[in-house]
Structures are given as C-alpha cells and as structure tokens.
VMD Tcl script that builds the backbone (N, CA, C; Angstrom):
set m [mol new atoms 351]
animate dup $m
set s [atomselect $m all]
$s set {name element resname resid chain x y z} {
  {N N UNK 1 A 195.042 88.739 -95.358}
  {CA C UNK 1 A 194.049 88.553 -96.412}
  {C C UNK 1 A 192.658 88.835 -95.844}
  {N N UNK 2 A 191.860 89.556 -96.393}
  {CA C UNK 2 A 190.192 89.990 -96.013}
  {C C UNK 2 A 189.489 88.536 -96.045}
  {N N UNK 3 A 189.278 88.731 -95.122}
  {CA C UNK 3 A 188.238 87.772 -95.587}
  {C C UNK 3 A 186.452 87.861 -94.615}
  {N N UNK 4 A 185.693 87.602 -95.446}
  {CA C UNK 4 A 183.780 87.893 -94.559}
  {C C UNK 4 A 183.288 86.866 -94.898}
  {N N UNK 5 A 182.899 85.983 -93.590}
  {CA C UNK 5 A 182.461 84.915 -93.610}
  {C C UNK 5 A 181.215 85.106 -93.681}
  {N N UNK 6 A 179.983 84.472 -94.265}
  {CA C UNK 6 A 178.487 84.532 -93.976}
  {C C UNK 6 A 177.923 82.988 -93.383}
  {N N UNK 7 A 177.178 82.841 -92.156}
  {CA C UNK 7 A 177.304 81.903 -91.801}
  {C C UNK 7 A 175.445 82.206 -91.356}
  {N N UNK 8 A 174.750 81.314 -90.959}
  {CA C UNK 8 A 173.002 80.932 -90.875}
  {C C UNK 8 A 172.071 80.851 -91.734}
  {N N UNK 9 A 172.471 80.541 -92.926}
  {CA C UNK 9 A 171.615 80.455 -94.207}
  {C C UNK 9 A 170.794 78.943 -93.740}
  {N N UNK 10 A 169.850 78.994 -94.110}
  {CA C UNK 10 A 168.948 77.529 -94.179}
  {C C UNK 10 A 167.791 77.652 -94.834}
  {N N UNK 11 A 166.904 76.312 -94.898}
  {CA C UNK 11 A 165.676 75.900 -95.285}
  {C C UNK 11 A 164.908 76.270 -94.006}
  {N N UNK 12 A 163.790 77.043 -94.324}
  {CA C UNK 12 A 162.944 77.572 -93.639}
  {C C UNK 12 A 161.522 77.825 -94.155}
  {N N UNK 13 A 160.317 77.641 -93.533}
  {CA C UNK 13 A 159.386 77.771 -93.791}
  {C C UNK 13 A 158.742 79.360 -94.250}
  {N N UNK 14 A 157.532 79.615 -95.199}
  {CA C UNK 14 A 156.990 80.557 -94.889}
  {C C UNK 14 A 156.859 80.844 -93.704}
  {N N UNK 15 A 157.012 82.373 -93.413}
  {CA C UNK 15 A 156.589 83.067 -91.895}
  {C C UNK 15 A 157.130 83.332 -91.020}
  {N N UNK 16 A 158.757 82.229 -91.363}
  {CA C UNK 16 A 159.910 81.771 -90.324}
  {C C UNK 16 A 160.781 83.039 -90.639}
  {N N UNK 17 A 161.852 82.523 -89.712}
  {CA C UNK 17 A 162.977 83.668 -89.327}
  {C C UNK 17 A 164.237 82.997 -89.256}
  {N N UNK 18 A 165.213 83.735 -89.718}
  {CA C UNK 18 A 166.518 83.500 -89.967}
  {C C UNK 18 A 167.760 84.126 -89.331}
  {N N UNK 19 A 168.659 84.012 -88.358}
  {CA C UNK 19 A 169.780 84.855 -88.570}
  {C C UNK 19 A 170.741 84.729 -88.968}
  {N N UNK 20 A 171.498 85.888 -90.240}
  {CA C UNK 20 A 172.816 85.314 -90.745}
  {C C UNK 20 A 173.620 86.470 -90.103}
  {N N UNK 21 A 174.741 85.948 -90.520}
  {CA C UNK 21 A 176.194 86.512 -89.673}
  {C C UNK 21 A 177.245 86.645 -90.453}
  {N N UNK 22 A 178.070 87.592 -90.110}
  {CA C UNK 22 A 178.812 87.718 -91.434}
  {C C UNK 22 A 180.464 88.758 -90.577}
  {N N UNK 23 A 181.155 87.486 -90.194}
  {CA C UNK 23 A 182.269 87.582 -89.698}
  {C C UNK 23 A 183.976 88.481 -90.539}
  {N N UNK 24 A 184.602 89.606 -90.417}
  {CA C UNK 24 A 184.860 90.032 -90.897}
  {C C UNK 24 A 186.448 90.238 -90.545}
  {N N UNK 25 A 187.186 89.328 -90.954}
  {CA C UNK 25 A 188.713 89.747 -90.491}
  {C C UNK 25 A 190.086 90.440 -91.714}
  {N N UNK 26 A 190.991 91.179 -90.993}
  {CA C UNK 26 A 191.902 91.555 -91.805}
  {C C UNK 26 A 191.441 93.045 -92.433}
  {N N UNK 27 A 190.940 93.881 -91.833}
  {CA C UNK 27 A 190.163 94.942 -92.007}
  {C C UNK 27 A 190.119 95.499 -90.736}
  {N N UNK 28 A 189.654 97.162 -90.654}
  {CA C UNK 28 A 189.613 97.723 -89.960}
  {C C UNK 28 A 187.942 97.855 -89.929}
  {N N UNK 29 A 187.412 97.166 -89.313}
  {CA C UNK 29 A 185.401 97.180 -89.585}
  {C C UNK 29 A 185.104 98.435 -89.603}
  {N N UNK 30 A 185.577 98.767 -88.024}
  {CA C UNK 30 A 184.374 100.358 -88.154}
  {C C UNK 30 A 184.758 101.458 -88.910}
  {N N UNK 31 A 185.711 100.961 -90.056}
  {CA C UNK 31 A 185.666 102.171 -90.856}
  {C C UNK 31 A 184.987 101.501 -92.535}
  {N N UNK 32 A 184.300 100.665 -92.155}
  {CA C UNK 32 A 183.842 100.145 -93.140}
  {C C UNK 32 A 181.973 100.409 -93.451}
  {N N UNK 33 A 181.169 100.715 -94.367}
  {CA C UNK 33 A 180.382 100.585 -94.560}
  {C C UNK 33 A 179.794 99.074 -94.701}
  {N N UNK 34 A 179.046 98.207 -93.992}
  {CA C UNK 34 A 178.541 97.150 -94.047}
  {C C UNK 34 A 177.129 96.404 -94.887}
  {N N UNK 35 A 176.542 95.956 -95.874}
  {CA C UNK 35 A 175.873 95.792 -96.573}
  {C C UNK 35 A 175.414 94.199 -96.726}
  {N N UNK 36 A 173.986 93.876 -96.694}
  {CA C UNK 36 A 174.042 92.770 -97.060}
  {C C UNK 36 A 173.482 92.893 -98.314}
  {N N UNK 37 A 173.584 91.802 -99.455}
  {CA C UNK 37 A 173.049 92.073 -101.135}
  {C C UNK 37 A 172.454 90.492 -101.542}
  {N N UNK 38 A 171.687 90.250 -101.977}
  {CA C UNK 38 A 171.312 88.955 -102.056}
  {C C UNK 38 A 170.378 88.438 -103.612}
  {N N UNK 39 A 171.297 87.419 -103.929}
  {CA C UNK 39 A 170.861 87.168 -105.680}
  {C C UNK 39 A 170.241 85.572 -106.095}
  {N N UNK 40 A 168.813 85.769 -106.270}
  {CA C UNK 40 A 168.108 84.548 -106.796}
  {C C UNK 40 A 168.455 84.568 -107.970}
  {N N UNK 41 A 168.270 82.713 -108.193}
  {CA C UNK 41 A 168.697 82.410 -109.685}
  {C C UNK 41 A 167.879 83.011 -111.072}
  {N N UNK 42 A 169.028 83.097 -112.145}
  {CA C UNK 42 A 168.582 84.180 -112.992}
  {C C UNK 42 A 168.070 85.932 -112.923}
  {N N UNK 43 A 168.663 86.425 -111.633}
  {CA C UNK 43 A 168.214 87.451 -111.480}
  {C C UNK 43 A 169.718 88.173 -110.894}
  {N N UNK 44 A 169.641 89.275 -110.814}
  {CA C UNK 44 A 170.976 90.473 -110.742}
  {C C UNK 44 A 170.618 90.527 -108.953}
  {N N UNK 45 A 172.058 90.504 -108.450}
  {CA C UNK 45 A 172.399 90.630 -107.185}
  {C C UNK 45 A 171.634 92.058 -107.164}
  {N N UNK 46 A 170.925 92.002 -106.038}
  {CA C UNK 46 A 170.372 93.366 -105.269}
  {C C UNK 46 A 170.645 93.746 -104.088}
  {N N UNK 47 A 170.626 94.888 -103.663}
  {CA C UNK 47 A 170.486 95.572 -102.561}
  {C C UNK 47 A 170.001 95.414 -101.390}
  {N N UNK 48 A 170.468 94.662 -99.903}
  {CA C UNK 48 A 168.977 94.375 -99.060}
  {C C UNK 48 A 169.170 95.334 -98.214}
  {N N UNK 49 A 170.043 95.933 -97.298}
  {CA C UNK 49 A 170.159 96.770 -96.516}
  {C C UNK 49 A 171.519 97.099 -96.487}
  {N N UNK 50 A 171.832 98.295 -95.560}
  {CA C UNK 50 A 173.101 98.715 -95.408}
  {C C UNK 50 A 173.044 98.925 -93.758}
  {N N UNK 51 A 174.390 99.236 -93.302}
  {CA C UNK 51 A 174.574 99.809 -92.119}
  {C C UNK 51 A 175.936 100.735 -91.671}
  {N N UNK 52 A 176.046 101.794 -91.552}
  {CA C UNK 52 A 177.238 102.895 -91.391}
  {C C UNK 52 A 177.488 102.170 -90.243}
  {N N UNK 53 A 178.857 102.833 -89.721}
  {CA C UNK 53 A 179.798 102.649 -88.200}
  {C C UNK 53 A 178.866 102.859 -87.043}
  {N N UNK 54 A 178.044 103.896 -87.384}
  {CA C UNK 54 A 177.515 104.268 -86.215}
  {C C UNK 54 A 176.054 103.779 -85.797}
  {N N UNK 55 A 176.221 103.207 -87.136}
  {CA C UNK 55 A 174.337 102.167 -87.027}
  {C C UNK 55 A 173.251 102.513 -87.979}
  {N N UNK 56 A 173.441 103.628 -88.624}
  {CA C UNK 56 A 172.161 103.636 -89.381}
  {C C UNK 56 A 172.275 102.919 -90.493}
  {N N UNK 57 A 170.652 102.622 -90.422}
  {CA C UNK 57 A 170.520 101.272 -91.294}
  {C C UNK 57 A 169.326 102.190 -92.750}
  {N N UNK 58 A 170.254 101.487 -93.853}
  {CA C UNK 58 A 168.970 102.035 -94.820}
  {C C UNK 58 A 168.274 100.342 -95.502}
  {N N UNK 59 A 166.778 100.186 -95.607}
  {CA C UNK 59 A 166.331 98.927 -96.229}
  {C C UNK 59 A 165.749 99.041 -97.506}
  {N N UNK 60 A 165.990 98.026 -98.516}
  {CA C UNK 60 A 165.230 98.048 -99.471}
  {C C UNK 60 A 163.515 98.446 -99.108}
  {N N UNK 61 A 162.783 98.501 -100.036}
  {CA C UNK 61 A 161.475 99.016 -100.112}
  {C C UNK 61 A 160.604 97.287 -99.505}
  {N N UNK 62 A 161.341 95.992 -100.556}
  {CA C UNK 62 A 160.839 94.703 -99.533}
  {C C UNK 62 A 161.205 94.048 -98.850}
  {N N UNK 63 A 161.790 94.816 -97.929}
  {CA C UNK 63 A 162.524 93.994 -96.388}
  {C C UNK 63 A 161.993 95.042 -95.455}
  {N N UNK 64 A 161.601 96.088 -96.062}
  {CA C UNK 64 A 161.389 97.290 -94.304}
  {C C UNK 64 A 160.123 96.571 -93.630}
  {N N UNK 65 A 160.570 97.011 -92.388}
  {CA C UNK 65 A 159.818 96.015 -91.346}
  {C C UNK 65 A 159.723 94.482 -91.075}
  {N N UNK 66 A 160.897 93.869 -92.386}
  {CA C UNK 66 A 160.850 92.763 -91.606}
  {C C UNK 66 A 162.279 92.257 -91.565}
  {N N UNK 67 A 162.964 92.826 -92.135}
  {CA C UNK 67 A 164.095 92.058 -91.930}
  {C C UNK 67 A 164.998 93.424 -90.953}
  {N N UNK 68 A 166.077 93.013 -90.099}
  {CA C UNK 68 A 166.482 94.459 -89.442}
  {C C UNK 68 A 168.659 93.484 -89.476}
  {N N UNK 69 A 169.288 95.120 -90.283}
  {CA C UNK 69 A 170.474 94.181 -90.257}
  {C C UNK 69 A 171.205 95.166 -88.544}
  {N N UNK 70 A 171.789 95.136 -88.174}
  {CA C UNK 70 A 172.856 95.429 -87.192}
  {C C UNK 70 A 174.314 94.926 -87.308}
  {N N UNK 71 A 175.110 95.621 -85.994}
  {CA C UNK 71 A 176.628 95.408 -86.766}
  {C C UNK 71 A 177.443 95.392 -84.683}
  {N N UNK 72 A 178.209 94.635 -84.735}
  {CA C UNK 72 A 178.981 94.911 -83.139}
  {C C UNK 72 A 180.594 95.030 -84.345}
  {N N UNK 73 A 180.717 96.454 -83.501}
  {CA C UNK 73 A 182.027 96.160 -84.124}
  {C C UNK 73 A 183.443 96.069 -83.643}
  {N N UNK 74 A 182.802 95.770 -82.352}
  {CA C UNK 74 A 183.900 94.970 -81.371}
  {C C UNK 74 A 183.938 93.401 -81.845}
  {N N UNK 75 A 183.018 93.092 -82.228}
  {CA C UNK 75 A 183.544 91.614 -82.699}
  {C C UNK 75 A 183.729 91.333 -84.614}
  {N N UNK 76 A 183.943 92.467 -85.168}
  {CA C UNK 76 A 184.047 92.688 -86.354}
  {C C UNK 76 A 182.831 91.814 -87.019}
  {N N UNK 77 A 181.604 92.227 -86.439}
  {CA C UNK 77 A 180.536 90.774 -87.545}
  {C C UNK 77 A 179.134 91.952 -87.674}
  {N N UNK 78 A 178.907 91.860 -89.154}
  {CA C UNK 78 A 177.704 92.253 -89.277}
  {C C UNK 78 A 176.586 91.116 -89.075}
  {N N UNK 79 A 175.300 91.548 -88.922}
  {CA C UNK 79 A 173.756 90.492 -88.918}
  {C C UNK 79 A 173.043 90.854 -89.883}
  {N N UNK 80 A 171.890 90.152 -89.856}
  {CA C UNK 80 A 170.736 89.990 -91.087}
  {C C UNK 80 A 169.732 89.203 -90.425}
  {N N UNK 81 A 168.853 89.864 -89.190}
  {CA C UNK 81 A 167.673 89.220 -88.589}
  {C C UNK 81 A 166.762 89.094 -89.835}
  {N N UNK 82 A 166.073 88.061 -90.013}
  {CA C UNK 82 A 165.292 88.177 -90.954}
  {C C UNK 82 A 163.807 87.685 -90.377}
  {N N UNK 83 A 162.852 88.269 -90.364}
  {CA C UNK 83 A 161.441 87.543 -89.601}
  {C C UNK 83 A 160.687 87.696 -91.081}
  {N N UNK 84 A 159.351 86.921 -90.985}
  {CA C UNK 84 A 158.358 86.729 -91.563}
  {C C UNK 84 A 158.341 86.177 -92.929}
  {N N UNK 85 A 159.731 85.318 -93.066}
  {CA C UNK 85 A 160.411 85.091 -94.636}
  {C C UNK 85 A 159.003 84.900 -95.670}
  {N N UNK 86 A 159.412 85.051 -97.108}
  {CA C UNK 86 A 158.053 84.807 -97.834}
  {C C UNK 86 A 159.236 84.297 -98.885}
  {N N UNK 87 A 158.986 83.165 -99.606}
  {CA C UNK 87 A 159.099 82.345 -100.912}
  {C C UNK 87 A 160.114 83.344 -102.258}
  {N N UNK 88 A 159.441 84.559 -101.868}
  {CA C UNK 88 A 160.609 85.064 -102.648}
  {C C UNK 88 A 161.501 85.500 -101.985}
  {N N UNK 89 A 162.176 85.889 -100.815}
  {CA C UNK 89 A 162.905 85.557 -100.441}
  {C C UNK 89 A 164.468 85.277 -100.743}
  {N N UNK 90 A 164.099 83.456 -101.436}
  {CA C UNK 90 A 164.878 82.769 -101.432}
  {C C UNK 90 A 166.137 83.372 -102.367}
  {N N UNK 91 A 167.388 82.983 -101.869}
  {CA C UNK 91 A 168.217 83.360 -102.964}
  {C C UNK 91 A 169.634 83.284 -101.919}
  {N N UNK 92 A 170.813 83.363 -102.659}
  {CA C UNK 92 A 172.107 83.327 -102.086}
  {C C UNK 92 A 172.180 84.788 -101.689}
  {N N UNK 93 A 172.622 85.002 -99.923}
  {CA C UNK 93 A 172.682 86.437 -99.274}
  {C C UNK 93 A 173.893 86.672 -98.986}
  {N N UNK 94 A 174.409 87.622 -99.759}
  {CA C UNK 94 A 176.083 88.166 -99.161}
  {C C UNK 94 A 176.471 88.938 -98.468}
  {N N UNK 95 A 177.661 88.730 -97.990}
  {CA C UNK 95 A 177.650 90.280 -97.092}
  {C C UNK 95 A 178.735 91.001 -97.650}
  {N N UNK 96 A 178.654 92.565 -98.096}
  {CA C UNK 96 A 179.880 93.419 -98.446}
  {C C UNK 96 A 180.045 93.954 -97.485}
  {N N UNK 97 A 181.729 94.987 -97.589}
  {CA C UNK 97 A 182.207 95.815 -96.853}
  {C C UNK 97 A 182.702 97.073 -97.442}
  {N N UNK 98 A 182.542 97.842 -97.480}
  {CA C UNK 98 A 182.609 98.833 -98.488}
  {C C UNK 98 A 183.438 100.321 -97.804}
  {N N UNK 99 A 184.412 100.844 -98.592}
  {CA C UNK 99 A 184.684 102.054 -97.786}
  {C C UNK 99 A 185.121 103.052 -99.049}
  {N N UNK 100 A 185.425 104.350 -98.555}
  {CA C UNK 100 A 185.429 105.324 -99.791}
  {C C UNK 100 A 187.202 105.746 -99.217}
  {N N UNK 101 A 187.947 106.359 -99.999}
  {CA C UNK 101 A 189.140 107.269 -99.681}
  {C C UNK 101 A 189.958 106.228 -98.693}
  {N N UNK 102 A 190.435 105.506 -98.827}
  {CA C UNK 102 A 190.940 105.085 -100.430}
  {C C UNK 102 A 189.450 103.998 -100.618}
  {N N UNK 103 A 189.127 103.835 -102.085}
  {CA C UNK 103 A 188.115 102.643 -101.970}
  {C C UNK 103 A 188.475 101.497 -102.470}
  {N N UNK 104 A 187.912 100.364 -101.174}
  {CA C UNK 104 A 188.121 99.410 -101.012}
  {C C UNK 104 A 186.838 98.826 -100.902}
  {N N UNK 105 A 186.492 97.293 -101.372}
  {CA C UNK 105 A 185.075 96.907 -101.303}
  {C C UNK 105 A 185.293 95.438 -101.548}
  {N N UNK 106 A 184.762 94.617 -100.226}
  {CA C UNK 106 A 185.119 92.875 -100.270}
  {C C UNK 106 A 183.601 92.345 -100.400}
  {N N UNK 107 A 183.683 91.250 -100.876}
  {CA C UNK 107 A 182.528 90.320 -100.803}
  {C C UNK 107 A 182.884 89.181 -99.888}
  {N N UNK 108 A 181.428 88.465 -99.370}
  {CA C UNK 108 A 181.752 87.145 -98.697}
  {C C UNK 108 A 181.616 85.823 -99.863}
  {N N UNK 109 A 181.396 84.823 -99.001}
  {CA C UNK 109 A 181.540 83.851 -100.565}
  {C C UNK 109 A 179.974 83.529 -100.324}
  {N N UNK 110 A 179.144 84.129 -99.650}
  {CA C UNK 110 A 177.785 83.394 -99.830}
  {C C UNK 110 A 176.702 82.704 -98.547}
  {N N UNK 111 A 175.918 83.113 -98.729}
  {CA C UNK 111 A 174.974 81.802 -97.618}
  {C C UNK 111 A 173.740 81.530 -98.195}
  {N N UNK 112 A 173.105 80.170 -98.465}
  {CA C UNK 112 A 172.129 80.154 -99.046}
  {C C UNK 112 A 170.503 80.466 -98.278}
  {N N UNK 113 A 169.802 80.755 -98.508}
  {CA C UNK 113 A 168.708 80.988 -97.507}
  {C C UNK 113 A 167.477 80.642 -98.845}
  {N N UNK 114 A 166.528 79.091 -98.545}
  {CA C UNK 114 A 165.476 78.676 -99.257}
  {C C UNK 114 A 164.217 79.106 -98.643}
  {N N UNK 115 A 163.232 79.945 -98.650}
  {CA C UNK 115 A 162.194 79.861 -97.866}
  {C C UNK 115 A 160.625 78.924 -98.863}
  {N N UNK 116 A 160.370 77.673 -98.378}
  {CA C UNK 116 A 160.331 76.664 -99.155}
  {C C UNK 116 A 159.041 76.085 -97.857}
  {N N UNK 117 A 157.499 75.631 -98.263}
  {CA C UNK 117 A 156.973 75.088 -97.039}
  {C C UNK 117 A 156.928 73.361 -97.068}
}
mol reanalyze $m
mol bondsrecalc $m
mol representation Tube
mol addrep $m
C-alpha cells in the first residue's frame, strides 16, 4: 500500500523557518515526480513547488527565494525548507507523487503549518 507521510508542520512565528518531510513507501520514488501543494481554509489547494528525479525544482511565483523543496532518493523522502514564513503562509501542506505512463498520483494525509506571532 503507498503510502507519504508529511511530518514538521508547526506554530511558528513571522520570519521563522520550518522543515517538512514527506516520507514515501511502496513506490518506486525516483521514478516519481515529487510536489508539495498546500490549502488554507476556504481556499483551493495550490501549487508550491515541484521536484523531478534528477532535482530540478520549479516554485510558485510566492515561495521563490524563500522556500527551497529537495528530494534524497535513497531514503525515498521529499523536503520543504521553508525560511522567512509570513502569516499567509498558513495552511495544511501536502506532499504528492506523481508519475506519467502508466499514471499514477498519491497524496499524503497532511501537515499543518500556522505562521501566527
């Protein structure tokens, strides 16, 4: 059974920094496209970054430069460094796994991240 754990969500101040983790078993990772997507209340899950097998990372337009995701895929776990958090921010951050031919695409169950002073 797939399963992607997301694990370092917390209460954190403006300015602060976060790392989440997002553990990935029952899958073959590095043939997986890796994504984190993250949805405040009343609002549509969005886009925060991605990362291919080989590392390139694409970021939304409000995370470039501050948030940076990476991936080891010897230990099957994507990241989500997050520095300089700001209030909006806040919201439940997931991590997908995504692949094309055949397509296949998992979600995690969640990590909350409040940036709150």
């Amino acid at each position: 059974q797939v399963q992607l754990v997301e694990s370092g969500g917390d209460l954190v101040q403006p300015g602060g920094s976060l790392r989440l983790s997002c553990a990935a078993s029952a899958i073959t990772f590095s043939m997986y496209l890796m994504g984190w997507y993250r949805q405040a209340p009343g609002k549509q899950r969005e886009l925060v970054a991605t990362i291919t097998s080989g590392g390139t990372a694409i970021y939304t337009d409000f995370v470039k430069g501050r948030f940076t995701i990476s991936r080891d895929n010897a230990k099957n776990t994507v990241y989500l460094q997050m520095n300089s958090l700001k209030p909006e921010d806040t919201a439940v951050y997931y991590c997908n796994a995504y692949r094309n031919v055949p397509t296949r695409a998992y979600w995690g169950q969640g990590t909350q991240v409040t940036v709150s002073p």
